[in-house]
C-alpha positions in Angstrom: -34.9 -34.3 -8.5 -36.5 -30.9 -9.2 -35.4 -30.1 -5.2 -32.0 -30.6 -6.2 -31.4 -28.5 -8.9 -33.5 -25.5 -7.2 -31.4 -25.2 -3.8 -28.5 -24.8 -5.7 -30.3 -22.2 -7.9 -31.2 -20.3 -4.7 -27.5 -20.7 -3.3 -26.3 -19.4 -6.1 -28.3 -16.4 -6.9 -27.8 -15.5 -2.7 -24.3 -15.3 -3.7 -24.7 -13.3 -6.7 -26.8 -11.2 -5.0 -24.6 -10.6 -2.1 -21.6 -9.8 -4.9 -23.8 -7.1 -6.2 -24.9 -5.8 -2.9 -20.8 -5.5 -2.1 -20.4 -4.3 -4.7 -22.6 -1.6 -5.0 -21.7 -0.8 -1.4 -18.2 -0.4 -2.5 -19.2 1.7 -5.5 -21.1 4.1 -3.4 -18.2 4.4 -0.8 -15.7 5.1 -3.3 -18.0 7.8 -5.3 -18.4 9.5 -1.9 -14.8 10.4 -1.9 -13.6 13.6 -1.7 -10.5 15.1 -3.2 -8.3 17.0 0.1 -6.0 19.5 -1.0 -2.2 18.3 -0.2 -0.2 20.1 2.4 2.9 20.8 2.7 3.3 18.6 6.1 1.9 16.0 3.6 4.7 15.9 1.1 6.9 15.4 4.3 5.4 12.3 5.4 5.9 10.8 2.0 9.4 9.1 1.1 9.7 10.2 -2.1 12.4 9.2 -5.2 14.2 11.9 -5.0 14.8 10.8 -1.8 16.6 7.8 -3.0 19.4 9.5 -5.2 21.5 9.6 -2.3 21.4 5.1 -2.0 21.6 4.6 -5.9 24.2 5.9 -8.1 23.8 7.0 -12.0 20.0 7.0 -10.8 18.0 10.8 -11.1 14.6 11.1 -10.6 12.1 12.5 -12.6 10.3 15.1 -10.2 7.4 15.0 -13.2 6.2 11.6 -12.7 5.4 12.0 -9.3 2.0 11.8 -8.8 0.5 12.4 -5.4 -3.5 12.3 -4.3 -5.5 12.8 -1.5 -9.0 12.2 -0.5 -11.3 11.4 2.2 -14.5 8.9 2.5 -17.8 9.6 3.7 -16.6 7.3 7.0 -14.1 9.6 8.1 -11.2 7.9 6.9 -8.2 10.0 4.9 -5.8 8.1 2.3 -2.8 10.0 1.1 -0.6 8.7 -1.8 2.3 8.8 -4.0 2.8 6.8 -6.9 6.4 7.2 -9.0 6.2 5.1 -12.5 8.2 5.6 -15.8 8.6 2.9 -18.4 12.9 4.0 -18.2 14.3 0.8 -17.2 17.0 3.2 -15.4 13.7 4.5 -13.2 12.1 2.4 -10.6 8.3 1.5 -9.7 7.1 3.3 -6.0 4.3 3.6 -4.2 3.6 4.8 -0.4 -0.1 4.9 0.9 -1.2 6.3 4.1 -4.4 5.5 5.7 -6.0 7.1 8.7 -9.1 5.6 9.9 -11.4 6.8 12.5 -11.7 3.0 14.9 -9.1 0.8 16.1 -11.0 -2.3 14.2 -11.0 -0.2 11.0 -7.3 0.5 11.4 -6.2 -3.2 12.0 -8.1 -4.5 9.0 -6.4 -2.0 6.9 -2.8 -3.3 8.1 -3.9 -6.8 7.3 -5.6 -6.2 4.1 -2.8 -3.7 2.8 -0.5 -6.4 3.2 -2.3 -9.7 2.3 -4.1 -8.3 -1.0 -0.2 -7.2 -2.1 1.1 -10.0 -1.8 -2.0 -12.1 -3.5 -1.6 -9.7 -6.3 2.0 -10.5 -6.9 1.4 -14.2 -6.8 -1.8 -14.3 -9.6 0.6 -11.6 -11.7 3.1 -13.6 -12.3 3.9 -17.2 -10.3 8.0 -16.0 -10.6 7.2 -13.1 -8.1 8.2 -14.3 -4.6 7.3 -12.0 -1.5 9.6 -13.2 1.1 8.8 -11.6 4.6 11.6 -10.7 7.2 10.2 -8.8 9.8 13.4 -9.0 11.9 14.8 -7.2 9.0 13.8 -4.1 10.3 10.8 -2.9 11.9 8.7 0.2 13.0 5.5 1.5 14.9 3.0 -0.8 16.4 3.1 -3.8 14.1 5.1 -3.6 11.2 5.9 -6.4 7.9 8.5 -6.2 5.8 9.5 -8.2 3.0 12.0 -8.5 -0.2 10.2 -9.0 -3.5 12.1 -11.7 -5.6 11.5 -12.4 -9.0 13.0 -16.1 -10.7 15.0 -16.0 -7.3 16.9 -12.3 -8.1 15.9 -9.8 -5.7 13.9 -7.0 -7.3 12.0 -4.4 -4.6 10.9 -4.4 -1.1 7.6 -4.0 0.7 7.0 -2.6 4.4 4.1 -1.9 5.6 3.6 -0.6 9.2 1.0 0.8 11.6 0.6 3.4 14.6 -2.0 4.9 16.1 -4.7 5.2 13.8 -2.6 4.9 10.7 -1.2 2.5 8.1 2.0 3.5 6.3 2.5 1.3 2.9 5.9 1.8 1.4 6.6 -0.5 -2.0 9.6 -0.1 -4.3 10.7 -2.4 -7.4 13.0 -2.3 -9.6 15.2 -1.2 -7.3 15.4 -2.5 -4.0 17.6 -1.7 -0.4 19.1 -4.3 1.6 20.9 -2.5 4.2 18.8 -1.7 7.4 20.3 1.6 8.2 19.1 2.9 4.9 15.9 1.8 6.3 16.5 3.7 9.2 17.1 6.6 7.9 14.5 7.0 5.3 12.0 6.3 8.2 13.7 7.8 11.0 11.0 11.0 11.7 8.2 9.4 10.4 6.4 7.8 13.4 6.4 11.5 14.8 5.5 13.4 11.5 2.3 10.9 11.5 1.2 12.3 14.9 0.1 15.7 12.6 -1.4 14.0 9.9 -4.9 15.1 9.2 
């Protein structure tokens, strides 16, 4: 009987163990990050909301909440981002992150995790939230995923996520949200060779 109760004791102090040991991992990799000072090429690369006065009428953006950031991990790898929020209902939420790893395998598991952990965080936010993936939609680079956020069955943003090279380009915008493909188009239009510069 005392067997019993003592394997799982050692099963489940291995697995808290192994939690702390990620974790700590983790800690250290994100404490070894270092702020990269944000280029003008980098701004380029970035849709930004300004960008989308032209699609929305009555909408102006606020060139003050724009928020970029820039910083690179002790592996090499270089994540560039822009985040857009204002509690204005007239303003929408928007985010764009771009990775660049150093490996192939590190660059895949980005793409996959960038879009899987999205969607999982939607889904344990609130069970209304629906992510519902077109990829014939449109589509871009090596392997791309795009997708039209619901919520209680309304549409209410888009996700696209897409990679090239060595690089993951995450694009999410709610609140507002584009259904016509040539929009698409032409907000991404030079970015697969703007990318080719990123550094």
């Amino acid at each position: 009987m005392k067997n019993n109760i003592k394997i799982p004791l050692i099963i489940l102090l291995s697995i808290v163990g192994l939690v702390v040991v990620i974790g700590l991992i983790g800690f250290g990799y994100l404490y070894t990050a270092k702020e990269q000072e944000i280029s003008a090429h980098d701004r380029e690369l970035i849709i930004n909301p300004v960008q989308l006065e032209t699609y929305f009428s009555d909408y102006k953006a606020i060139p003050a909440d724009i928020k970029y950031s820039k910083v690179k991990y002790i592996d090499g790898e270089i994540e560039l981002r822009m985040d857009y929020d204002n509690e204005d209902d007239a303003q929408p939420y928007m985010s764009v992150v771009i990775t660049k790893s150093l490996k192939a395998p590190d660059t895949l598991s980005t793409y996959y995790i960038a879009w899987t952990t999205h969607v999982a965080l939607y889904n344990a936010y609130d069970s209304n939230y629906e992510v519902i993936e077109d990829n014939e939609f449109f589509s871009l680079g090596e392997r791309s995923r795009f997708a039209l956020i619901n919520y209680s069955g309304e549409p209410v943003g888009n996700r696209f996520v897409f990679m090239q090279d060595k690089m993951v380009y995450e694009f999410t915008l709610t609140d507002f949200y584009i259904d016509d493909p040539q929009i698409w188009q032409e907000l991404f239009a030079d970015k697969l060779v703007q990318l080719k510069d990123f550094q």
